[in-house]
Backbone bond lengths (Angstrom), bond angles and torsions (degrees), N, CA, C in turn:
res aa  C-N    CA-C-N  psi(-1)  N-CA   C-N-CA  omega(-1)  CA-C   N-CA-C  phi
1 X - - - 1.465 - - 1.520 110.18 -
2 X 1.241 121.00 -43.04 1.494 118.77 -175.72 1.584 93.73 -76.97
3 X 1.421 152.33 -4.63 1.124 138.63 -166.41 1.644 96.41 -106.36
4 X 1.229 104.96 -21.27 1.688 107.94 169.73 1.628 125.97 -85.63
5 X 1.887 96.36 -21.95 1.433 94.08 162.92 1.640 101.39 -69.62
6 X 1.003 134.12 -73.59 1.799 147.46 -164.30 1.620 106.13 -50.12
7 X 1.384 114.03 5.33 1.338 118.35 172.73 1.538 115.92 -120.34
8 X 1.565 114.96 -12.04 1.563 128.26 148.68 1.469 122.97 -132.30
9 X 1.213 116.76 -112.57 1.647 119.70 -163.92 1.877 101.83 -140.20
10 X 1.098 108.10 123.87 1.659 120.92 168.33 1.179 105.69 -98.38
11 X 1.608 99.26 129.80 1.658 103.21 172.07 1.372 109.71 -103.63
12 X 1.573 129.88 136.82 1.187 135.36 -178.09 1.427 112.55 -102.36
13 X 1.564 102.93 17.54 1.606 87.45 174.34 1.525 88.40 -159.20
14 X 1.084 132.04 80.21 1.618 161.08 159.02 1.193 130.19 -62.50
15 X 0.856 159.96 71.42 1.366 124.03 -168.08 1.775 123.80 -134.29
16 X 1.691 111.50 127.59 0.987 116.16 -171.08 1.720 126.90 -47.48
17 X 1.523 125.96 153.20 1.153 109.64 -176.25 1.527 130.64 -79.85
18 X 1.083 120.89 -10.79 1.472 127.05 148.59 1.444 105.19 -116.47
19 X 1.821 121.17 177.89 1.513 111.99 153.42 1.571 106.53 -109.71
20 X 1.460 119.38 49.22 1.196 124.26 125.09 1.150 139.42 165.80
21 X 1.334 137.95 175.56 1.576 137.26 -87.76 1.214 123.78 -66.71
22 X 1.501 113.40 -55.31 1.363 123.68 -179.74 1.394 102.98 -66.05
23 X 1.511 140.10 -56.30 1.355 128.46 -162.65 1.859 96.88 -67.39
24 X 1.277 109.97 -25.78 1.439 81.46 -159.99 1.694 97.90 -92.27
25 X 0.884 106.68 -33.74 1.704 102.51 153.91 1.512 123.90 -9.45
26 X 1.582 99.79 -84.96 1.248 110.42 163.09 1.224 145.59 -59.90
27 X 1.502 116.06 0.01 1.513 124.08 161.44 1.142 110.62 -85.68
28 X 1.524 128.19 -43.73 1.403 139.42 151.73 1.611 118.51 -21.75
29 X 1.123 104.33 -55.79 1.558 113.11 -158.53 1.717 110.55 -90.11
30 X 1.768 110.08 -11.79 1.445 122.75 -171.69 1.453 101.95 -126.11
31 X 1.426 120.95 -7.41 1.519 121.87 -157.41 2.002 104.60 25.01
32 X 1.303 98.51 42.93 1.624 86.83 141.64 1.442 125.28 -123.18
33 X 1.338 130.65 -158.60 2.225 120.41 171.14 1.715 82.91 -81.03
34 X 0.780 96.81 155.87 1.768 131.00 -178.21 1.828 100.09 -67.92
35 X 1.144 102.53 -46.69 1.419 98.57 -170.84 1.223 109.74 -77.81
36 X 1.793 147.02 -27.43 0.931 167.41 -178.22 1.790 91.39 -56.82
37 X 1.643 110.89 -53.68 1.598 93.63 169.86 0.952 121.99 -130.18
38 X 1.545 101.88 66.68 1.413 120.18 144.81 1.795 101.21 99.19
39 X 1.312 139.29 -29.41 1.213 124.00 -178.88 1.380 111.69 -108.55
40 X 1.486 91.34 143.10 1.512 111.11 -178.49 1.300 91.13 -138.07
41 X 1.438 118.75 156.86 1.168 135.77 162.63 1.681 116.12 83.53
42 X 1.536 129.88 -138.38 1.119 131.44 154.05 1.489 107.88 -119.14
43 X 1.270 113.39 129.95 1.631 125.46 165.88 1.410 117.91 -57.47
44 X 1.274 111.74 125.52 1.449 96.95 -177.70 2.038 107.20 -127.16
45 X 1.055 110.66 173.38 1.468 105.73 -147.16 1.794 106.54 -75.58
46 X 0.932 110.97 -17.47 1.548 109.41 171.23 1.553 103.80 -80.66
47 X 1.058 127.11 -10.70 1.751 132.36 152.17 1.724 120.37 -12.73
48 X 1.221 132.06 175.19 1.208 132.68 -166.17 1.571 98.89 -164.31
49 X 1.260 140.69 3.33 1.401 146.82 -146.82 1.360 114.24 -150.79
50 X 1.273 121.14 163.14 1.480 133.23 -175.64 1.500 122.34 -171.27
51 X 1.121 131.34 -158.70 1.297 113.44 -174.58 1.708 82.77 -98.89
52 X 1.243 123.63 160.35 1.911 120.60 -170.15 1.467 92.02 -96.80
53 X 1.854 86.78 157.31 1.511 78.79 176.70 1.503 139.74 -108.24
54 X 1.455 67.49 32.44 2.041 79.49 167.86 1.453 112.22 -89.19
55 X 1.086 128.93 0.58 1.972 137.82 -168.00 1.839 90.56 -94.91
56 X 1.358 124.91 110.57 0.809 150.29 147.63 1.649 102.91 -21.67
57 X 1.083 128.49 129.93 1.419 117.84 -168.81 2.392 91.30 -134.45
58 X 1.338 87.09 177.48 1.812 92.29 -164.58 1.871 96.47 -69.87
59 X 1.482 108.18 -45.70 1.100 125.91 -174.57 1.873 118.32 -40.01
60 X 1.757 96.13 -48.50 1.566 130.85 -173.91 1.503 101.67 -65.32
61 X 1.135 116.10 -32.98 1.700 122.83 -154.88 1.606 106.15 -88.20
62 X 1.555 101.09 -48.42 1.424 124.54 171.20 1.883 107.82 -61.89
63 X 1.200 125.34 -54.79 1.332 122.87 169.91 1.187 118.76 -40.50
64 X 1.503 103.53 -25.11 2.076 102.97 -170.69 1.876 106.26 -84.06
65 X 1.156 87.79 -6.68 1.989 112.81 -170.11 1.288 108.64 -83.40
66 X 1.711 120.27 -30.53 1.048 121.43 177.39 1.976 92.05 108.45
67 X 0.779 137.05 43.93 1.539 147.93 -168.02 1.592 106.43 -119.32
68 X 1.636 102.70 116.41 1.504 100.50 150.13 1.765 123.21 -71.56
69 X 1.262 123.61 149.40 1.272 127.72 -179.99 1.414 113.84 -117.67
70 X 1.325 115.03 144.61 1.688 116.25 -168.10 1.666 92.79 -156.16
71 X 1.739 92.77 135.06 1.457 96.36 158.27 1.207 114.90 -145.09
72 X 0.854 142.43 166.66 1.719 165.78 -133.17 1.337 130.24 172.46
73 X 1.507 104.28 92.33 1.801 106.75 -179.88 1.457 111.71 140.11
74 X 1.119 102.11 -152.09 1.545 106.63 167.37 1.252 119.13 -84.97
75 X 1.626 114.14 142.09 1.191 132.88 179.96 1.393 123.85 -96.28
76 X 1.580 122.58 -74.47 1.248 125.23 160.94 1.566 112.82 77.25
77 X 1.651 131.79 35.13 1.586 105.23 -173.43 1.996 62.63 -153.95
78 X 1.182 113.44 63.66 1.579 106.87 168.30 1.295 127.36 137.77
79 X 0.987 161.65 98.48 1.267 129.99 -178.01 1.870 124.60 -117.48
80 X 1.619 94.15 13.77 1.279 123.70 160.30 1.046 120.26 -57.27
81 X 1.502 135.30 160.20 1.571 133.60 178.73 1.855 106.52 -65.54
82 X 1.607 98.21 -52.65 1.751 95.03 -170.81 1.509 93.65 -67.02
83 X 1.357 153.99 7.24 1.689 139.08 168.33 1.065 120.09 -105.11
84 X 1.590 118.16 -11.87 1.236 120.05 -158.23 2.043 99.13 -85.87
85 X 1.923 93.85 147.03 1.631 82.61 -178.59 1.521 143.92 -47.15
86 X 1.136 111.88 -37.54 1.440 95.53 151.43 1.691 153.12 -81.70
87 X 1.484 93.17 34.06 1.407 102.66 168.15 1.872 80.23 -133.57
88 X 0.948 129.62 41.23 1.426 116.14 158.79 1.458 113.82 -144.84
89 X 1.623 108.67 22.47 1.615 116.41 159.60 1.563 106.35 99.10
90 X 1.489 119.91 20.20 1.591 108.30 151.11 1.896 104.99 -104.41
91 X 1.162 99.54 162.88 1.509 104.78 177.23 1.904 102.32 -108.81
92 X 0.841 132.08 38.04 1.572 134.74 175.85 1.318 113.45 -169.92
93 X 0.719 116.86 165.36 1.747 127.54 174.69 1.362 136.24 173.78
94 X 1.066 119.90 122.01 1.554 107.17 -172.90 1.695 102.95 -141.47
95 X 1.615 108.27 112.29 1.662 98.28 -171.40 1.230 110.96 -177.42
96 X 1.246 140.37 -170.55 1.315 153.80 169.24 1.509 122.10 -98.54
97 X 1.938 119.52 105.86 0.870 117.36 -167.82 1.804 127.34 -55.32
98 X 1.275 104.82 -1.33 1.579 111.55 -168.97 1.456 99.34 -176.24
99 X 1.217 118.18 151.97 1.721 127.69 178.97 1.669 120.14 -34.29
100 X 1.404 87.41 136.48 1.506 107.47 -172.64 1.588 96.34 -56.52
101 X 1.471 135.82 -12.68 1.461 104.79 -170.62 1.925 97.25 -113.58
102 X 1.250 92.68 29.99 1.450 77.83 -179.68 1.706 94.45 -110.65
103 X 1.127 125.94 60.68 1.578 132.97 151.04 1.647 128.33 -107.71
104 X 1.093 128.43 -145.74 1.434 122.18 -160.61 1.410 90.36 -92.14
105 X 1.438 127.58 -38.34 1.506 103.47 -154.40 1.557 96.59 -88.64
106 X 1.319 143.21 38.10 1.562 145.50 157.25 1.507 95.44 -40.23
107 X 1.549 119.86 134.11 1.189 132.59 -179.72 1.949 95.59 -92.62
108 X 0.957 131.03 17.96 1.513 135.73 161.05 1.155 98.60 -74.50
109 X 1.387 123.23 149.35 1.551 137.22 179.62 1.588 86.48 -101.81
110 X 1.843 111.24 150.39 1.081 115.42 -177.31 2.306 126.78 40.90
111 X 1.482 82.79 38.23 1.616 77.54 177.68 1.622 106.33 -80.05
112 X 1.138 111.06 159.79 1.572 133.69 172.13 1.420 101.23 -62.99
113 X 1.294 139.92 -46.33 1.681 132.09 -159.12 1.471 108.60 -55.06
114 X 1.523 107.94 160.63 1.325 118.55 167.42 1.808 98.45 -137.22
115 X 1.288 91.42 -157.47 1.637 90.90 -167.55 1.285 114.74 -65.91
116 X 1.422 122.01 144.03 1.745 135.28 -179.63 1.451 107.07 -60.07
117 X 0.960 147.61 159.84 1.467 159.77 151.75 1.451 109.31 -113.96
118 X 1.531 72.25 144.30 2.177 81.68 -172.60 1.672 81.92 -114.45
119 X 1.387 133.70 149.16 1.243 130.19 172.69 1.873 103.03 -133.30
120 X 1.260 100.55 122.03 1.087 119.28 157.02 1.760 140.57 -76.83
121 X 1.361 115.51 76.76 1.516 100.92 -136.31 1.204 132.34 76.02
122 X 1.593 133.34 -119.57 0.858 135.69 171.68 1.376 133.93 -98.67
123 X 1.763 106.81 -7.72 1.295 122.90 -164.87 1.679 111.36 -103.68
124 X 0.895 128.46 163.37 1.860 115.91 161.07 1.818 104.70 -108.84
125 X 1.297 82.27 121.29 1.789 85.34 -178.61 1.626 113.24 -116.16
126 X 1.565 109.84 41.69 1.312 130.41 174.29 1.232 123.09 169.17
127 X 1.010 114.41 146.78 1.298 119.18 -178.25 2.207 113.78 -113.22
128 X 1.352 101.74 144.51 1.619 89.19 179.78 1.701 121.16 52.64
129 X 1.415 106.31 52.12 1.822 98.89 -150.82 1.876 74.80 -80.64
130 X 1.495 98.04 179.86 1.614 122.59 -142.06 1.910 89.26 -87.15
131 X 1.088 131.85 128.58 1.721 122.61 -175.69 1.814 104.07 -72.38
132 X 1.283 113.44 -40.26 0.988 113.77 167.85 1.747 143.61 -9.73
133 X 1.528 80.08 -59.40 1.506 132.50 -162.56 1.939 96.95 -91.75
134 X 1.228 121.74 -6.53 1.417 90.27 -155.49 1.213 94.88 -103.59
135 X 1.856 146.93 -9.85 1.165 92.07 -168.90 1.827 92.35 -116.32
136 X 1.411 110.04 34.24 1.546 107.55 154.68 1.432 108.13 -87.03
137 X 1.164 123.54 -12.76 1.618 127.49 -165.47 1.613 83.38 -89.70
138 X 1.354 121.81 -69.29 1.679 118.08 -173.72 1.379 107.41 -30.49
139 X 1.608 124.10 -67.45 1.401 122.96 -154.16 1.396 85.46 -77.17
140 X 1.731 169.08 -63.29 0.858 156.91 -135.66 1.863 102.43 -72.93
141 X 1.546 103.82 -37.86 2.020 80.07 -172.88 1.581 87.51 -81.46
142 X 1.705 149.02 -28.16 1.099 126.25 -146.59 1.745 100.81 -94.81
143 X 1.412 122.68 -26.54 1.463 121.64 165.48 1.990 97.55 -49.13
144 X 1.332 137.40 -57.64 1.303 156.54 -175.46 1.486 98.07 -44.70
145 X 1.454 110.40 -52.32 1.558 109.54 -169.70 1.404 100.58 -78.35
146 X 1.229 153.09 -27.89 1.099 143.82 -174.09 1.800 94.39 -84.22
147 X 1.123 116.49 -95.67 1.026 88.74 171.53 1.552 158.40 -9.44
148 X 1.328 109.92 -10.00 1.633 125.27 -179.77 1.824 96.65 -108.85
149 X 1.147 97.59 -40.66 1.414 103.57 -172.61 2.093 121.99 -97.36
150 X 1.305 102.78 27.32 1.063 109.57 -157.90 1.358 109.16 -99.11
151 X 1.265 129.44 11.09 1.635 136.38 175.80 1.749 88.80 -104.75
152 X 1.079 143.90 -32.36 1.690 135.76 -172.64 2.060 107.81 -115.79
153 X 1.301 84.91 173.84 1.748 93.22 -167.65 1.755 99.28 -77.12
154 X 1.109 101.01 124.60 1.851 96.52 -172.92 1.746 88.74 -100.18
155 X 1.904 112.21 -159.81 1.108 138.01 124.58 1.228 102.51 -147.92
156 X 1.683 95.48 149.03 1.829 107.04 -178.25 1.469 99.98 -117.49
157 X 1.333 117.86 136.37 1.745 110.50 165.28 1.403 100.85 -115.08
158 X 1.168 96.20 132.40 1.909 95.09 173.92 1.322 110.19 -128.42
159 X 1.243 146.73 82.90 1.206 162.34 -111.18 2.092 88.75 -146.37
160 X 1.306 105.49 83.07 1.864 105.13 -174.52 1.178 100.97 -73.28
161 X 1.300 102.52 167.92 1.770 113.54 -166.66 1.656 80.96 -109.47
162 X 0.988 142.89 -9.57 1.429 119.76 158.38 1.322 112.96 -105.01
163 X 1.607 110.94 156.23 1.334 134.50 26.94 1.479 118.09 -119.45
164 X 1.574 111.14 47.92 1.220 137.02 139.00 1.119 114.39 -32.57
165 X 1.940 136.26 119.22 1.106 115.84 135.19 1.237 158.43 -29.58
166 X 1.903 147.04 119.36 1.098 100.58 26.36 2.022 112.42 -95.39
167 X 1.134 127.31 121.14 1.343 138.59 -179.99 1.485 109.65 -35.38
168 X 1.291 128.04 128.76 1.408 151.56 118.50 1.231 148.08 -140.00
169 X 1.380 116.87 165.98 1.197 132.92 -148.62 1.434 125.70 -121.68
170 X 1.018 154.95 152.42 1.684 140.74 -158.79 1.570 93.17 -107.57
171 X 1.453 117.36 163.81 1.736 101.03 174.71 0.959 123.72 -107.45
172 X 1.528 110.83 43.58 1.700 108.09 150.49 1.164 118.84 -101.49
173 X 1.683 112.43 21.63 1.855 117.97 179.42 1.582 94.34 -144.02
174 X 1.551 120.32 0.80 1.459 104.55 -169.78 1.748 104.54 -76.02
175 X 0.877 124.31 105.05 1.430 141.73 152.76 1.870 110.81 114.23
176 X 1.529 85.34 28.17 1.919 88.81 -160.18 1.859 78.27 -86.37
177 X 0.905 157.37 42.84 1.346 137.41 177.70 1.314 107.71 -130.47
178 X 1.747 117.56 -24.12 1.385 132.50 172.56 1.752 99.42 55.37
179 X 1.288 119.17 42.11 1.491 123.70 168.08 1.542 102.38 -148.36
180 X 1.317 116.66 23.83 1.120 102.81 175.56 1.657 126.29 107.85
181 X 0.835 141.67 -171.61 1.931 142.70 -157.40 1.479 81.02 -99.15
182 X 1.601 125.53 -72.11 1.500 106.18 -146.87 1.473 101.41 -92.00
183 X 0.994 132.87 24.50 1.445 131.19 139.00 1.622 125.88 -90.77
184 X 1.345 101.71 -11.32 1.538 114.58 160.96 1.844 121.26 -76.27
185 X 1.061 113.25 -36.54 1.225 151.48 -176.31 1.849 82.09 -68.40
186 X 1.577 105.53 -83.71 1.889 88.29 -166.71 1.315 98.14 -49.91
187 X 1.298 136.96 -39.73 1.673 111.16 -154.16 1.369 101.35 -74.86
188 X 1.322 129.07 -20.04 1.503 118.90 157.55 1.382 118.33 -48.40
189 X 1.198 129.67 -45.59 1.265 126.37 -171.29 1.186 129.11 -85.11
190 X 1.554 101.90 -19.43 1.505 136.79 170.36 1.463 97.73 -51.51
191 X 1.540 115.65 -64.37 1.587 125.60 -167.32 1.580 98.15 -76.21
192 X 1.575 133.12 -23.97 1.546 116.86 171.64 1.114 113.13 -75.73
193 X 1.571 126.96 -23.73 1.588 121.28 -176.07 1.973 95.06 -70.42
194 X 1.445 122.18 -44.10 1.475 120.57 173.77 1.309 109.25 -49.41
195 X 0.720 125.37 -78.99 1.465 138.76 -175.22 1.641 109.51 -29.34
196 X 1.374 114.36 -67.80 1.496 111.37 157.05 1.715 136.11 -53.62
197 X 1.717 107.32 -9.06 0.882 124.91 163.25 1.593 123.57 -57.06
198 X 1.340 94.11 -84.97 1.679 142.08 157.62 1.764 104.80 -23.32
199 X 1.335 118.69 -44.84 1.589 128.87 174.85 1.722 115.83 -68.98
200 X 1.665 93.20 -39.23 1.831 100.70 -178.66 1.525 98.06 -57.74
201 X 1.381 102.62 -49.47 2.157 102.45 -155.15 1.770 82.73 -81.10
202 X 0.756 154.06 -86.82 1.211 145.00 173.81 1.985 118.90 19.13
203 X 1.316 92.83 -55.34 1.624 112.42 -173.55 2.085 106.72 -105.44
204 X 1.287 83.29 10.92 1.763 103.20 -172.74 1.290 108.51 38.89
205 X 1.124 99.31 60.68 2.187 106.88 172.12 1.371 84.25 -117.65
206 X 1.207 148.57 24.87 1.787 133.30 -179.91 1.489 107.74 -80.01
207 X 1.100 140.02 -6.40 1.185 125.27 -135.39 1.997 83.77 -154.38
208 X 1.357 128.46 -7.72 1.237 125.03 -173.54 1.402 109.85 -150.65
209 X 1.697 111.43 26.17 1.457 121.06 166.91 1.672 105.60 -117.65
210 X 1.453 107.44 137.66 1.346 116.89 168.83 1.575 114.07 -84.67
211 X 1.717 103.32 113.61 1.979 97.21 -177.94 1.776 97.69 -113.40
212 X 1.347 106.34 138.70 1.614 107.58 167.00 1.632 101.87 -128.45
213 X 1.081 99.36 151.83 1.357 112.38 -174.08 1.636 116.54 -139.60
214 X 1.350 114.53 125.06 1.219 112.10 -167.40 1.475 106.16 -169.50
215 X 1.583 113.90 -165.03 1.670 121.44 -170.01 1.590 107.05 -139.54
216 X 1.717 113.01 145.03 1.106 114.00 -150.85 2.074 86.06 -90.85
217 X 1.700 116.53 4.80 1.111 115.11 177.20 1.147 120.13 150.78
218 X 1.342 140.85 163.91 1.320 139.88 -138.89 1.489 105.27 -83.85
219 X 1.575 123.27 -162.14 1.374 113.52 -162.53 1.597 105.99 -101.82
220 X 1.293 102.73 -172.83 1.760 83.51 -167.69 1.987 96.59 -117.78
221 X 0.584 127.60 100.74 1.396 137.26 -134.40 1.365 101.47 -109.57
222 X 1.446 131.06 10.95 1.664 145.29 140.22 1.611 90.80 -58.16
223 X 1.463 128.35 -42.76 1.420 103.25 -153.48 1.827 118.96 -99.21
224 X 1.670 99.97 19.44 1.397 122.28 -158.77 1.131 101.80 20.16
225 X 1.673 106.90 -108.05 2.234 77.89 -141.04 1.495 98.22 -89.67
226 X 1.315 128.97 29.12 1.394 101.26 154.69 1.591 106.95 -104.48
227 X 1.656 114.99 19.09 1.147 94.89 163.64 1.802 135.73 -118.20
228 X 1.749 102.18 36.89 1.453 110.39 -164.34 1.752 126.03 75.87
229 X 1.396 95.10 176.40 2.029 96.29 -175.75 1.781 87.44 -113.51
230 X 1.090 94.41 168.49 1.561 136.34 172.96 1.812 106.12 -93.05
231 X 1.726 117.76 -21.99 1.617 114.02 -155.74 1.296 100.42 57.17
232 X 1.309 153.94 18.89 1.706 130.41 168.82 1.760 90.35 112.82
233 X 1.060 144.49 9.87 1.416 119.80 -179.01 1.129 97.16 -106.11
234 X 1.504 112.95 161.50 1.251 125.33 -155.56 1.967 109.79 -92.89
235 X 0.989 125.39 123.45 1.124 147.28 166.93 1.493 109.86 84.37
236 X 1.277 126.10 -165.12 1.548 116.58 171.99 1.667 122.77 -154.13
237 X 1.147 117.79 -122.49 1.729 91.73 -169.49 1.881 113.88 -89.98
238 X 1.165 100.46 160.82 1.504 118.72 -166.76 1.881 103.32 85.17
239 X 1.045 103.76 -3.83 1.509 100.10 176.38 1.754 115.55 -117.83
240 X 1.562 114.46 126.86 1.666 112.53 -169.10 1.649 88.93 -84.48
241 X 1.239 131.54 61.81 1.087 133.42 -178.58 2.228 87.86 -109.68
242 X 1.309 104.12 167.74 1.733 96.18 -159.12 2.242 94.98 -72.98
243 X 1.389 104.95 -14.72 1.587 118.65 176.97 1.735 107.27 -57.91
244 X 1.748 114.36 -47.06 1.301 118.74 164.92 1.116 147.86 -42.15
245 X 1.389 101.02 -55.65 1.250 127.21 -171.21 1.834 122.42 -89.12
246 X 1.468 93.72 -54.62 1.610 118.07 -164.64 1.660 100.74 -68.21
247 X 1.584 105.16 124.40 1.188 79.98 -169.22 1.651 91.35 -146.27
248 X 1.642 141.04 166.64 1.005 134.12 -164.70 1.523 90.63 -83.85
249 X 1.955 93.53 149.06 1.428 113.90 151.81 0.934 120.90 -151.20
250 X 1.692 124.86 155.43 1.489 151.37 -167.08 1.090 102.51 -138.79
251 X 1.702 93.48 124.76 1.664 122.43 159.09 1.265 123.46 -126.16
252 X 1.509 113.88 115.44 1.535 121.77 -171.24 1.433 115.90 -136.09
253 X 1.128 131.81 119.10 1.520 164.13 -158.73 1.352 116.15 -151.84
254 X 1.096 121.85 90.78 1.612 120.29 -177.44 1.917 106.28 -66.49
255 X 1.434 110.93 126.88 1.215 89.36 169.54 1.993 102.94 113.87
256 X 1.586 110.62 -47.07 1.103 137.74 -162.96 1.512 98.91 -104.04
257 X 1.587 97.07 -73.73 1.479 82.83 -167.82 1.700 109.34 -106.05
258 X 1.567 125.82 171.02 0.920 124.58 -129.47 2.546 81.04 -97.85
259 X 1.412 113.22 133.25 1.742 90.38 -179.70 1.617 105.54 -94.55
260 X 1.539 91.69 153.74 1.454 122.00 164.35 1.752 105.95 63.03
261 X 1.480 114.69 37.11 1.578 125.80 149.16 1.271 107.01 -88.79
262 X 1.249 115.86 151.01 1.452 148.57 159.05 1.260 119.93 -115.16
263 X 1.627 112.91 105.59 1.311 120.37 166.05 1.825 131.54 -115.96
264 X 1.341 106.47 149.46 1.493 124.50 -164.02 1.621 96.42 -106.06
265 X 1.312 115.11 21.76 1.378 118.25 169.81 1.755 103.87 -67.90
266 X 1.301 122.80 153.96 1.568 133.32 177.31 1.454 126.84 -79.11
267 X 1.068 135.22 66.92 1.728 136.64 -144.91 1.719 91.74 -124.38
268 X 1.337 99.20 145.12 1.247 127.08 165.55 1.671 143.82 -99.23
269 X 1.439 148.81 139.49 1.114 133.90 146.90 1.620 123.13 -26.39
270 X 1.385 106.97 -35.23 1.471 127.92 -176.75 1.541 92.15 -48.00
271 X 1.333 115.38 -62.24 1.431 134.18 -127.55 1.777 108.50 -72.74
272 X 1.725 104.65 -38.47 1.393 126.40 175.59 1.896 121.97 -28.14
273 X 1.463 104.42 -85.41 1.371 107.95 153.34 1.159 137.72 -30.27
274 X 1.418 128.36 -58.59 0.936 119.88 178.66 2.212 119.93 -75.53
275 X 1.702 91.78 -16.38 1.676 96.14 177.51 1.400 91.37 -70.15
């Protein structure tokens, strides 16, 4: 990740469109405010709602372009048939309709969840899949999707279900960080952002693919250290405090964009879609 900032531009003043998941999701994915269509807050699975599907989505816009669509990870803006991603303009998918901790083993007494679904497309071809396991499973179908799709103009969203509570790690990173699980956890993700790297120049799209990289919102800081830093800003997610919201981003385009600047320019989740 830091070799992808030093290969484009980090913005130090970012900030997601809600501080959290589902709304800011969906400002992301429509470049409109979240509440404008309809989500606020986080969706949770006894839910009835999604983003509708009359809202033009990033996925929808790109299809009219001639664009394959791919996603990988968490979803979170539905988990109904009319919300689910492929009725909202990707053609693949493989992921978890809503947060990894909203299944049976929730350490809440008397929670509402039942078992997680992993959906493959359109189907669920597991139930409660292993946390361990998930974000070698993410980078393995989305390295696959580029690769399948690498003669035409794709977009991939890979939106990982970690480092979401509850945290794990596969064991070729479990304790390699010597700071602990959720610093084990980034260096997992550290090596999936490579890996998806490493696949573009591979298929020689490195140099004529647009990658951004960023967070749907700050850390959740009830769960201390398995829930990340702030760097010094004040409060963190569910709060529009600058800890909530502000969140890192990377833009890298060889050729396009300018490498290894850092800017304090004012940019949004909003802003994505519609750029």
């Amino acid at each position: 990740i830091d070799r992808l900032a030093s290969e484009g531009m980090f913005f130090t003043h970012f900030y997601a469109a809600q501080p959290i998941s589902s709304a800011s999701r969906a400002g992301l994915i429509t470049g409109c405010y979240p509440n404008r269509v309809g989500i606020s807050g986080a969706l949770m699975p006894q839910g009835r709602i999604g983003v509708a599907p009359n809202e033009e989505t990033l996925p929808e816009m790109l299809k009219t372009r001639g664009y394959s669509c791919g996603m990988v990870g968490k979803w979170h803006l539905g988990h109904l048939y009319p919300f689910l991603p492929l009725q909202q303009g990707f053609d693949e998918y493989l992921g978890l309709p809503y947060s990894n901790d909203m299944w049976p083993f929730h350490p809440q007494p008397g929670h509402p969840y039942r078992a997680l679904p992993l959906y493959d497309n359109e189907r669920v071809v597991e139930y409660n899949p292993t946390v361990n396991q998930m974000t070698t499973r993410i980078t393995k179908r989305a390295t696959e999707f580029i690769n399948k799709h690498k003669d035409e103009p794709f977009l991939l969203y890979v939106p990982y279900t970690q480092p979401h509570v509850p945290l794990g790690v596969s064991d070729k990173f479990k304790g390699k960080s010597g700071e602990g699980l959720y610093a084990d956890v980034i260096m997992e993700i550290d090596w999936s952002v490579g890996e998806i790297m490493k696949t573009l120049k591979e298929n020689g799209l490195d140099d004529n693919t647009l990658v951004l990289f960023t967070s749907d919102n700050g850390p959740w800081l009830s769960y201390g250290n398995h829930g990340g830093s702030t760097g010094g800003l004040r409060e963190g997610k569910g709060t529009t405090f600058e800890g909530g919201q502000r969140v890192p981003f990377i833009a890298r385009m060889p050729g396009r964009i300018p490498e290894g600047k850092v800017s304090d320019q004012f940019l949004s989740a909003l802003d994505i879609t519609p750029t």
